[in-house]
Each structure stands twice: as structure tokens, then as C-alpha cells.
N, C-alpha and C positions, 0 to 999 in steps of 0.2 A: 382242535383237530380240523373243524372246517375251516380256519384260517391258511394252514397248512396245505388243505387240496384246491382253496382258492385263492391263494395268495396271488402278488400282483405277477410273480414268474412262472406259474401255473396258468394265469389266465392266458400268457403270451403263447403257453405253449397250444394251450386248449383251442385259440384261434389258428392258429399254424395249424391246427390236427384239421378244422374244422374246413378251411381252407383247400389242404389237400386232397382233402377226402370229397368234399364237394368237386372239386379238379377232375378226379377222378372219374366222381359218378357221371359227370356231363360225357367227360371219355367214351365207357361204357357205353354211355344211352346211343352214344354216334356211330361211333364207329366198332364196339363191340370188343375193343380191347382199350389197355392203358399205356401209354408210352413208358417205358424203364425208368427213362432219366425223369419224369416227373415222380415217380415212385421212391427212386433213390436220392433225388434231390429234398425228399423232405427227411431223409435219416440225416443228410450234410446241413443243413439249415437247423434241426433240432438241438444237435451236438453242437454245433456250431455257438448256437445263443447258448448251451448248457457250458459250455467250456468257457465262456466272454463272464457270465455268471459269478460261476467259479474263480477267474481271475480276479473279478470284483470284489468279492465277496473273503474273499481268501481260503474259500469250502470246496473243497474238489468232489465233495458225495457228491451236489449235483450233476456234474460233470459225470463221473462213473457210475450213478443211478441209470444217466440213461443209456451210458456203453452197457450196464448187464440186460436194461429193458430188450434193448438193440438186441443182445443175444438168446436169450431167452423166447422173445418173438420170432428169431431167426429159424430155431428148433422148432417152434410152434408152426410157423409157416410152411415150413421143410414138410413136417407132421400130413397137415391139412392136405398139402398138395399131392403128396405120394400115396394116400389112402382113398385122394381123389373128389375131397371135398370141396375143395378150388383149385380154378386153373390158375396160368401160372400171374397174370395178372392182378389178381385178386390174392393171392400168397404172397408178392410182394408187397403189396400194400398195406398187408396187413403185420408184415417184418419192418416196414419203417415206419408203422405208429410203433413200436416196440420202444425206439427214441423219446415218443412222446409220453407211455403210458406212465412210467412210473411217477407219480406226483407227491410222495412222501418217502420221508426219510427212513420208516418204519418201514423195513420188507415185509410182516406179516400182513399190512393194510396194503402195499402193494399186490401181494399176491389175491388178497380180496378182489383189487380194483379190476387184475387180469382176468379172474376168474367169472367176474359178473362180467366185465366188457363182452367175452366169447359167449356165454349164456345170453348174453343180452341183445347182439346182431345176430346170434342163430335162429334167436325164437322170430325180432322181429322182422329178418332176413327170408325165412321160414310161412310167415303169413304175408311177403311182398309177395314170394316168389308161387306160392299158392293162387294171389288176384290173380297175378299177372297171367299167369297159367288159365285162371279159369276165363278171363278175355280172349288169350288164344282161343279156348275153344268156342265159344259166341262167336267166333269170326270167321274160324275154320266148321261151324258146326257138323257139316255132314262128312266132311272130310273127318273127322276125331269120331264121329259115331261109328261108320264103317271099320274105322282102324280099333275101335274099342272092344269091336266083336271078335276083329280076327287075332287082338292080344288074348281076351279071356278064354276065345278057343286054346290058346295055346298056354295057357298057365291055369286052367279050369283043375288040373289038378292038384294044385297048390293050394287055391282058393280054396277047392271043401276038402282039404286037409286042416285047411285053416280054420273053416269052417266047425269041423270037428271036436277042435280045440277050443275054440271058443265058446260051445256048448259046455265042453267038459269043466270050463271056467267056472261060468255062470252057475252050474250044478251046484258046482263045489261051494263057490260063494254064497249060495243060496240055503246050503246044507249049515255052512260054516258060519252064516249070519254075517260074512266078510264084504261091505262095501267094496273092500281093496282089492279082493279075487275079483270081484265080476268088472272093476273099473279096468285090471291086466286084461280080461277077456276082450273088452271094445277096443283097448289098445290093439289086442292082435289081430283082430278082425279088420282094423283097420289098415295093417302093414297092405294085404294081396290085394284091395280096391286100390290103395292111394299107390301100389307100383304099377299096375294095371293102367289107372289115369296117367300117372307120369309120362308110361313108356308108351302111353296113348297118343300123350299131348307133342310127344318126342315126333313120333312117326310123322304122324298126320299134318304139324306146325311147324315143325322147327328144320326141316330137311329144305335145301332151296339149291337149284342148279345154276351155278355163275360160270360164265365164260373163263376160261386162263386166265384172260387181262384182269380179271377181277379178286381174284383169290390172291388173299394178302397172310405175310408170316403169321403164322401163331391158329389159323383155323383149323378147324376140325373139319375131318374127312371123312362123308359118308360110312365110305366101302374104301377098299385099295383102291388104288389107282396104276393104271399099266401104260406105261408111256417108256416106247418105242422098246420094249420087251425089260425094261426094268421096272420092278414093283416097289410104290411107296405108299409103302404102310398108315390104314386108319390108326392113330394111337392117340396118347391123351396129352402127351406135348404137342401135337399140332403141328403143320405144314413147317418146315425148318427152313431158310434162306436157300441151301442147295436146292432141296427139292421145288422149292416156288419156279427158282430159275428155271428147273427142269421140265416142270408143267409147262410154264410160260411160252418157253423156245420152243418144245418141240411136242405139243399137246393142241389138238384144235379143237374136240370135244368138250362140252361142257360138263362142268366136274361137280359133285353133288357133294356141298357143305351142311354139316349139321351145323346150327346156331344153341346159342343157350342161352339161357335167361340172363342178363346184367345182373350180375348179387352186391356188385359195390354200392347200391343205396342202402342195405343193412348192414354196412359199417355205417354210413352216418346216421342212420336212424339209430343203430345200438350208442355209438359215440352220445348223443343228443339223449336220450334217456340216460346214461352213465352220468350227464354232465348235470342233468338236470336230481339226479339221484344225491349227488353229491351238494348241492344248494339244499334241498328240502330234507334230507337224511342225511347230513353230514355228520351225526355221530355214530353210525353204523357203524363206519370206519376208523 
């Protein structure tokens, strides 16, 4: 079975993954998005060596492994994006590894391998995106303290609702002799700090006002914008090619972009534990 997920047309593929997705994260760190065509040029490149494979070989599974990986991820991406988990760069990326993930014949060890990839760039995606966050505020420090006060003012009643419940946890566990109640209880306790910090770190770090000439497709938009008595909409696809025009030409005010965190290094970080998962535990699979 580890010969299987590391065989020599696996490894090709695992470099190509590893490649792109590096591509990628430099993307990200610059300039805050991913160009398309480098996204979708690695679903053409994957199919591509999977189909040449195939002809080789005279096995067309490889070849249609990775058109169902391809679709499957396509739906997953789709997923991610619309419920807001990733933007749209970061959804693609993550639909043309779908090309590359499947690495065994077996679909039930495929669905293993999808299942722990997403498990495994969320958790280590998750604790990037945490540092990163907690730098922002060393940086921004009194800028994030003042905004920290006026989120809890404003969600104080969440908090000791939350509050509330978290006792009620603890009781119960305590009564019940349940490690597991009182470890749900820290968990819930911890949802209203860690959205508090978030929407903290949001306010106070991540809002920055660029001139028209600066604002490029795909950004996120403070607040609306009102330019020359038409309004375009803050939403979560981000400034569209019309509307850029529109700012540009006839906008002279500077317009307030929220920024977000780069998440494309926990694709390579999850990739990179997956890969390395698969050398050391390759009979899991």
C-alpha cells in the first residue's frame, strides 16, 4: 500500500502539488491574491501527465481518478467558498489539487486521504492564522486594545450568556464525573473571546484606505461605496472588473479595503504533513 501512494507517478504528482501550491503561497504573501491561470493551470498539467500515464500504461483509472478527484474537489471548493470559508482564490486552489489528490486506486483510501488533507490544512491553517493574528496585534497594540473594548461593549451580552453556559457545563461534568462535559464547556467559553479577538484584530489591523489607482479586482470593501450616486456593494466576492473601472474613473476619495490573512500556506503546510503521513504511516491507508 505505501508503494502505491508513493510510487514513482505519485511522486511526480506530489512535486507538481508541492510546486503549485508553493506558487501560490508566494502569490498570497505579495500581493494578497492568486492569479486564475496559475490555479487552473495546475488542474491542465495534472490531467495532462495523468492521461500521457494512462496512454502509457494502457490504465485509464489514472487518468479518470483524477477527473473524479478534479470533481469532487470542484464541489468541495464550491462548498468552502459560499459558506465563506475561503475566498475565491483560495477555493480554487484548492479544486485543482482535486487533480492531484487522488493517489490510489482504492476510493475508500482516497476518501481517507481527502478527508485527512482538509483536517489537516484546517487545524494547521488554523494555528498560522492564529500567530499571524496574534503579530498583528503586537503591532497594532493600542489600536486592537481600544477596538477590544468597544467589540466586548457590544457583544457583552453574548459573552455572559456564554458565560452562563459554561458554568452550567462544568457543574454538570463535575456532578457527572465527565472529563468530556467540562472539556465542551472550555470549548464554549472559548467561541465569544476567540470572535471578540478576531473581529478585534479585523477592525483595528486589517482595514487600510488606498487611493482608486490602488484598489485591484477581487478586494474586499470596507463599507459601500458611492460613486457618482451609484452604490457598490461591500460583499464577499469582492470589487468585480466593472466596479474597479468605476471607482477608478470617476472616484477620487480614498476607499477603505479590508485585508485578510493569506491562508494559502495551510495548504502547504496540511499537503507537507499528508505527505510526510504517508512515508511514516503508510499502512493507515
Amino acid at each position: 500500500m505505501i508503494y502505491n501512494l508513493l510510487s514513482n507517478e505519485n511522486l511526480f504528482l506530489i512535486v507538481l502539488g508541492f510546486i503549485w501550491i508553493l506558487g501560490a503561497v508566494l502569490q498570497d504573501l505579495r500581493r494578497r491574491e492568486v492569479d486564475n491561470v496559475w490555479n487552473f493551470s495546475l488542474i491542465f498539467f495534472a490531467l495532462a501527465y495523468r492521461a500521457s500515464i494512462s496512454i502509457y500504461t494502457n490504465d485509464y483509472w489514472f487518468f479518470i481518478n483524477g477527473c473524479l478527484g478534479f470533481a469532487i474537489f470542484l464541489i468541495l471548493g464550491n462548498l468552502f467558498y459560499y459558506l465563506r470559508v475561503f475566498a475565491g482564490g483560495d477555493a480554487k486552489l484548492m479544486i485543482a489539487l482535486g487533480a492531484i489528490m487522488p493517489f490510489s486506486y482504492n476510493w475508500i483510501t482516497n476518501f481517507k486521504i481527502f478527508g485527512l488533507f482538509i483536517l489537516l490544512f484546517l487545524m494547521t491553517g488554523s494555528a498560522y492564522v492564529l500567530i499571524w493574528s496574534i503579530v498583528l496585534v503586537f503591532k497594532n497594540w493600542k489600536k486592537f486594545k481600544k477596538e477590544y473594548k468597544k467589540q466586548f461593549k457590544i457583544f457583552r451580552k453574548l459573552f455572559f450568556i456564554v458565560l452562563l453556559f459554561f458554568i452550567f457545563w462544568i457543574v454538570l461534568g463535575i456532578i457527572l464525573k465527565s472529563i468530556f462535559l467540562g472539556m465542551i464547556g472550555f470549548v464554549v467559553i472559548l467561541f465569544p473571546i476567540m470572535f471578540i479577538f478576531a473581529k478585534s484584530v479585523e477592525e483595528s489591523c486589517m482595514i487600510r484606505a488606498l487611493s482608486p489607482d490602488k484598489v485591484t479586482e477581487g478586494d474586499w470593501l470596507y463599507r459601500d461605496v458611492l460613486v457618482k450616486g451609484k452604490k457598490i456593494k461591500a460583499d464577499w466576492d469582492g470589487v468585480s472588473k466593472r466596479e474597479l473601472l468605476l471607482i477608478r474613473k470617476r472616484s477620487n476619495k480614498k476607499i477603505l479595503i479590508k485585508e485578510g490573512i493569506p491562508f494559502t500556506p495551510g495548504f502547504l503546510f496540511g499537503f507537507f504533513v499528508l505527505v510526510y503521513l504517508f512515508w511514516k504511516f503508510g499502512w493507515w491507508f
